[in-house]
N, C-alpha and C positions, 0 to 999 in steps of 0.2 A: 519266596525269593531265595535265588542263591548266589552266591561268593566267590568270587574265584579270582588268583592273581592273575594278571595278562603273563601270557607268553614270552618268551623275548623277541620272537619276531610275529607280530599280529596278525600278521597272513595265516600260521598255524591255529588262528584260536577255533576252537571248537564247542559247542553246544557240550560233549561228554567231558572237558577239561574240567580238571577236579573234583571229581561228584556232579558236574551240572545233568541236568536230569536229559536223554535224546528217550522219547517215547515210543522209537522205534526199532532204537537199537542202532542202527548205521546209517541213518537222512545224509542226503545231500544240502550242504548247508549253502545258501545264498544272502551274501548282505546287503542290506539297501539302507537309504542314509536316510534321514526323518528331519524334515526341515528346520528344527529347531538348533541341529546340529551339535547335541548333546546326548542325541540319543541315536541308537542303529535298529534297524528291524534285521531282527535274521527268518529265514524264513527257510523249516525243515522239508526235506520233502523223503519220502519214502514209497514213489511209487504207487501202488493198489491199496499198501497197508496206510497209507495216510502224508499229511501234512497236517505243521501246524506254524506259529507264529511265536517268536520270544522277543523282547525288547531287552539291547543292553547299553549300559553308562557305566563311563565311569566317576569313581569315583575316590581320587587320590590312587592310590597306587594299588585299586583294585578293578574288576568289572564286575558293573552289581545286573543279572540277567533275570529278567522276570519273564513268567511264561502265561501267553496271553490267553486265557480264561479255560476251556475244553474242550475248546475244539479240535478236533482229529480231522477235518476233511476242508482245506484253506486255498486259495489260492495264494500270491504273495498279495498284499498291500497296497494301496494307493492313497498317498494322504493331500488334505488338500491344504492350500497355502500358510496356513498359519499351523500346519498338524494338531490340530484339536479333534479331528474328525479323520478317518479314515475306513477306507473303502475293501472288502472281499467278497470271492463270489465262496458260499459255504456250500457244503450239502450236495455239490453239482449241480443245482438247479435253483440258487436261491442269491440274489445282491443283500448285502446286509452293510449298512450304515454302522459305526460304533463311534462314539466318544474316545481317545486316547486319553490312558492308557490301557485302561480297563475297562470301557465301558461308560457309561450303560448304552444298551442298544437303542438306535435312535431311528430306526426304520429296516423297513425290509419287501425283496418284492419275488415272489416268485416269479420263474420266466415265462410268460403269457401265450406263449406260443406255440400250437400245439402241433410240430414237426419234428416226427423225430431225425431229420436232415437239415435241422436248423434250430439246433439249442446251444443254451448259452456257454458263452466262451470262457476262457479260463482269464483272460484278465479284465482288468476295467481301470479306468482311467476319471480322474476328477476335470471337467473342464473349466467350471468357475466354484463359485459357492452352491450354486443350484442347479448342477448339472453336470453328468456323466458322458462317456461313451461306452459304450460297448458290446465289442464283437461277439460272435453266435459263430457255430459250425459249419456254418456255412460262409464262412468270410463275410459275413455281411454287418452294416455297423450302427447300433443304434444309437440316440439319444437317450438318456434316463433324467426325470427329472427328479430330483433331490427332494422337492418339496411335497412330493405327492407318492414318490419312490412307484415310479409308471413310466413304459414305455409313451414317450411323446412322440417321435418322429423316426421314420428310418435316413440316416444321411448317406447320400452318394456325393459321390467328386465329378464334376461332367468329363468324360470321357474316363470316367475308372466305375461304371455301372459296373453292378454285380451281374455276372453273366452265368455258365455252367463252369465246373471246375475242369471240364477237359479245355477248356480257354485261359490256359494259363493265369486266376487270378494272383492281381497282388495278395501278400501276407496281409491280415489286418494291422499288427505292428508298422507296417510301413504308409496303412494310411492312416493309423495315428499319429505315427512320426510325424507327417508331411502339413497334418492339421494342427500341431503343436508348433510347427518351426513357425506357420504362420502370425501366430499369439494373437492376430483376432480375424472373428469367423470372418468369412466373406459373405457378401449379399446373398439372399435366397436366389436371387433372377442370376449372379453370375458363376460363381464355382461350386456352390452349395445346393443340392434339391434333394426334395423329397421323393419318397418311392409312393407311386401310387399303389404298389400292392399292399403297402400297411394303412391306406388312407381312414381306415378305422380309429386311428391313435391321432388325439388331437395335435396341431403343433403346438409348439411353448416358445414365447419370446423372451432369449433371458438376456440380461445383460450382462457383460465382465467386469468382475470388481477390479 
């Protein structure tokens, strides 16, 4: 754990501000807020040489930053509604579950798919308690279930099928956005369907808490 006074203006603060430790020497630092709204995720990035994840609070007229566990190769973070739980893809090839703040690891799944024109993406997203999204390099988007940590279904938007990429696809970010704006799924028969090239992966009925 390390100590450091805030800045006087918090837009400057940085990971190397007063001894705090950057394991790469010069990351891009990105914050993101953690629903309990006491705490922030910062999330390092250093290109080839790595990423990794710190959490900061304050604490009276300090920020107390802890650095979350060893990992060197992170995406950012997804936590899900109560942040007890949050979501990264590690390793480039791996979804990993953890407990906040530190753990312990509560699942994990490697990406099952064996293309290399269609691995997995660099984010992921929580959609209820038992269930994920997420994108592949191929813009294409899957479900994950949480409780089995397994691809369950591949999801399209009717008339945003995944096609070739000289067809101008959307970003996966924007059919996340669009499935978020809506805060609950649509019917399978009207906006929602499944891909029949992954009909190997069972569907999962989850419900939103």
């Amino acid at each position: 754990m390390h100590s450091v006074r805030p800045p006087a203006d918090a837009s400057d603060l940085s990971i190397s501000a007063n001894g705090s430790p950057d394991p790469f020497g010069d990351s891009f630092l990105k914050i993101l807020p953690h629903p309990d709204r006491e705490h922030v995720a910062i999330w390092g990035a250093a290109g080839q040489d790595g990423q990794c994840l710190f959490w900061a609070r304050r604490d009276g007229s300090q920020i107390i930053v802890d650095h979350f566990g060893n990992r060197d190769t992170t995406t950012m973070p997804s936590f899900n509604r109560s942040g007890d739980r949050f979501l990264v893809v590690a390793d480039d090839n791996e979804l990993r579950q953890y407990g906040f703040p530190q753990g312990p690891l509560l699942g994990k799944m490697q990406w099952p798919i064996d293309d290399m024109d269609n691995q997995i993406g660099d984010m992921v997203l929580f959609v209820n308690f038992a269930g994920a999204l997420l994108p592949s390099t191929a813009d294409r988007l899957y479900l994950v279930d949480l409780t089995k940590m397994a691809v369950a279904d591949e999801i399209g938007i009717r008339g945003h099928e995944a096609r070739r990429s000289s067809e101008n696809l959307s970003q996966p970010e924007r059919v996340i956005g669009a499935l978020f704006r809506s805060r609950v799924p649509a019917p399978p028969n009207r906006a929602v369907t499944s891909s029949p090239s992954i009909s190997r992966f069972p569907s999962v009925l989850m419900k939103s808490r």
